[in-house]
C-alpha positions in Angstrom: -25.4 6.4 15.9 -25.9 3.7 12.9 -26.7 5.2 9.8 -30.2 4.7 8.3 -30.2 2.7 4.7 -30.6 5.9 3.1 -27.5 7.8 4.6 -25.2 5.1 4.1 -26.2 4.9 0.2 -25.6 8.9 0.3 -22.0 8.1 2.4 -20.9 5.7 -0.4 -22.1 7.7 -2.9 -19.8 10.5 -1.8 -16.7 8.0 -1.5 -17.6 6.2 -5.1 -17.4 9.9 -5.9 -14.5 10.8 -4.8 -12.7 7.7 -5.7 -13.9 8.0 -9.3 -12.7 11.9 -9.1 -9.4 11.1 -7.9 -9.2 7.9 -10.5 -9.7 10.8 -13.5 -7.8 13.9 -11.9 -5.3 12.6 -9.3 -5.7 13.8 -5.5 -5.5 17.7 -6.2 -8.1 17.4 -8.9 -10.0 16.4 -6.2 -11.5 19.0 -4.3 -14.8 18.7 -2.1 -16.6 21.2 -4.5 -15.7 18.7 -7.1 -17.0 16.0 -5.5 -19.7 17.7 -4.3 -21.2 18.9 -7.8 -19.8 15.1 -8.8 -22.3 13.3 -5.8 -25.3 16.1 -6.0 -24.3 16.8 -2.4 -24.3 19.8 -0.1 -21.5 21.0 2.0 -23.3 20.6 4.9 -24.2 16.8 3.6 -19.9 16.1 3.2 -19.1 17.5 6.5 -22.0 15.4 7.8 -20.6 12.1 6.8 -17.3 13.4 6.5 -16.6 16.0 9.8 -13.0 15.4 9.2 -12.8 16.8 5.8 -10.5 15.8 2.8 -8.5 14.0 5.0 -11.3 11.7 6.6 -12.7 11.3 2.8 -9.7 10.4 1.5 -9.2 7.6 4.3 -12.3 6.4 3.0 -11.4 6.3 -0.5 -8.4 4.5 0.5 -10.8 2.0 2.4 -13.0 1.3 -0.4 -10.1 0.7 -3.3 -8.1 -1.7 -0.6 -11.5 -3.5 -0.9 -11.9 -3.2 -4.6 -8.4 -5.1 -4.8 -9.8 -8.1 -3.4 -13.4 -7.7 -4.6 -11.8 -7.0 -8.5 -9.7 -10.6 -7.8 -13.0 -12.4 -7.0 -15.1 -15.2 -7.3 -11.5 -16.5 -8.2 -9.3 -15.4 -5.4 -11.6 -17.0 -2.9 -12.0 -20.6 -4.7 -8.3 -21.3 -5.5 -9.0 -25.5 -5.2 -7.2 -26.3 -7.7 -4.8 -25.6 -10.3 -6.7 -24.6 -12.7 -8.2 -22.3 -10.5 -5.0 -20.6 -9.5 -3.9 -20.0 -13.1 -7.7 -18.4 -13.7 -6.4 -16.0 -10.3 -2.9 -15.4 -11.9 -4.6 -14.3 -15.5 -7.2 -12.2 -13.5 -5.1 -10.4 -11.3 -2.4 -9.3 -14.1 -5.5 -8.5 -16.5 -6.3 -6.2 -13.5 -3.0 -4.2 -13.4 -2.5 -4.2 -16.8 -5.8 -1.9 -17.1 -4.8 -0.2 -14.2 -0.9 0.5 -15.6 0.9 2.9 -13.7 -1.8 4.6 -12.3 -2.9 3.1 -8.7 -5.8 5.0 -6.9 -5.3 3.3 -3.6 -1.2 4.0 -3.9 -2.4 7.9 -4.2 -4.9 8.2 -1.5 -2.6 6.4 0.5 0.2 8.7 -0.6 -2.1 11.8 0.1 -2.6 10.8 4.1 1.0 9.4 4.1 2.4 6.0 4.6 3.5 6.5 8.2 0.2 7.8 9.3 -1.7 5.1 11.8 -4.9 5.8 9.5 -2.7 5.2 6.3 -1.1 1.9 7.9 -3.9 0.5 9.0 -6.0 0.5 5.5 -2.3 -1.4 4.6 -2.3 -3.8 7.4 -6.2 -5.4 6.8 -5.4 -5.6 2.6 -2.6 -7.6 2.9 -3.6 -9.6 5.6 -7.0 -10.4 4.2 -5.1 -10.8 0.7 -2.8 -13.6 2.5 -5.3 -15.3 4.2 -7.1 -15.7 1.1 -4.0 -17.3 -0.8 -2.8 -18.8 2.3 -6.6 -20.8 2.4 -5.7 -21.6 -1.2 -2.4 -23.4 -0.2 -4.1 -25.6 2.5 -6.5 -26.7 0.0 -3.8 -27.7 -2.5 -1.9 -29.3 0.9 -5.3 -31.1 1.5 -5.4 -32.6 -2.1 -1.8 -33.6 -2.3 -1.6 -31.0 -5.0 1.4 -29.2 -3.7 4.1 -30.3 -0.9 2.5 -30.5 3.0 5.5 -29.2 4.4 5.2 -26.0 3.2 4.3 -23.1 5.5 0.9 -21.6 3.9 1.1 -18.6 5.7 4.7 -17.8 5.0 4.4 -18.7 1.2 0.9 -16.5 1.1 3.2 -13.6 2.1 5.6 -14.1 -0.5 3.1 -14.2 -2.9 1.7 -11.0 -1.6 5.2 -9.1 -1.4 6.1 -10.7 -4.9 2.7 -8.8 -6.0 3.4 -5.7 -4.4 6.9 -5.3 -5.7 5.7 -6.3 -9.2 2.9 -3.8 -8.9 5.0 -0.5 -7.5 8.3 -1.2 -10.8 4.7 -1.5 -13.0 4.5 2.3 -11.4 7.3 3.2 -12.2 7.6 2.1 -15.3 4.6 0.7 -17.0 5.5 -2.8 -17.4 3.9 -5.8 -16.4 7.5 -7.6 -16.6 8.2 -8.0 -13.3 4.3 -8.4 -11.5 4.1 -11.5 -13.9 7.9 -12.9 -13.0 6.9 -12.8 -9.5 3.5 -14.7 -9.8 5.2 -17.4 -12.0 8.1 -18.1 -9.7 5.4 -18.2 -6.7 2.9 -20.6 -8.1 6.0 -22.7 -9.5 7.2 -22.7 -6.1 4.1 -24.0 -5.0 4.3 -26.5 -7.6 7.6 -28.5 -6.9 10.9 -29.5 -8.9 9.0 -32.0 -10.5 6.6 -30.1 -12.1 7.8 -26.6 -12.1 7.0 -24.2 -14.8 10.1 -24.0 -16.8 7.9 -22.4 -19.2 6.3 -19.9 -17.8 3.6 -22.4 -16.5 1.7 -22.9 -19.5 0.6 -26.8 -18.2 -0.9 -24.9 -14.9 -4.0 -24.3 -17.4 -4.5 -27.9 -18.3 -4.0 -29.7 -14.9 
């Protein structure tokens, strides 16, 4: 049965809740009393929403911080026309993990229902693959404008860009450093780029073309 307008604000109440809980206190700081004195809910409200318990919250956590990951990249990520544009993405996206650092809410809910899980790898499947068709949109464009080389596969380079990301993003968790997220983005958009522009160093003319 649909949920009325007010039950669904009282469901995402309880997952902003949760999220922000585990965000402060890591997965065992968050326990359903928590989030329950957190939300103003009752026990019978969580299990309402929730029958599942931790477990089924915690996939919903994991759903709404996979969204905030594309929604936090936006309006940029879904209007990469131009160069410009794409530098504006690159900036946003490593001002994002900076402020994040080694701390990733969607690794840990993720981590809590484990990786092999079918829940777990499905929240993984539709980020990425919204996250590449998103990029790989952006490529066509540049294809479109003659900006960048028409024989290039969009959907293949989107999914470098996207593991380049991820790699970049898990030795940030490890180790706090930015380093290696903004190596991978540079070598990607140069890619995109061509020999003849390239970004020899570290594409400071992306901004001005």
């Amino acid at each position: 049965m649909p949920l009325t307008r007010k039950g669904a604000a009282t469901k995402r109440r309880i997952v902003e809740g949760a999220a922000e809980q585990i965000r402060e206190h890591g997965v065992f700081g968050a326990r359903l009393e928590d989030v329950m004195a957190r939300t103003a809910t009752s026990k019978s409200q969580l299990f309402h929403y929730f029958p599942g318990g931790k477990d089924e919250l915690l996939l919903a956590v994991a759903r709404y911080e996979a969204d905030r990951v594309l929604e936090d990249q936006q309006p940029e990520l879904g209007a990469l026309t131009s160069w410009e544009a794409w530098w504006q993405w690159r900036d946003k996206l490593l001002a994002r993990y900076r402020a994040q650092g080694a701390n990733c809410p969607l690794h840990t809910a993720l981590a809590q229902l484990g990786r092999a899980t079918d829940a777990a790898r499905t929240v993984t499947c539709e980020l990425l693959a919204q996250w590449q068709r998103q990029l790989a949109a952006g490529i066509r464009h540049l294809q479109a404008d003659g900006a960048t080389d028409p024989r290039l596969d969009a959907d293949r380079e989107a999914a470098a860009l996207v593991a380049g990301i991820q790699g970049g993003v898990l030795i940030l968790m490890a180790t706090g450093a930015t380093t290696h997220l903004e190596a991978a983005l540079d070598s990607g958009l140069a890619r995109l780029r061509g020999p003849a522009t390239g970004c020899a160093t570290g594409c400071a003319g992306l901004a001005g073309s």
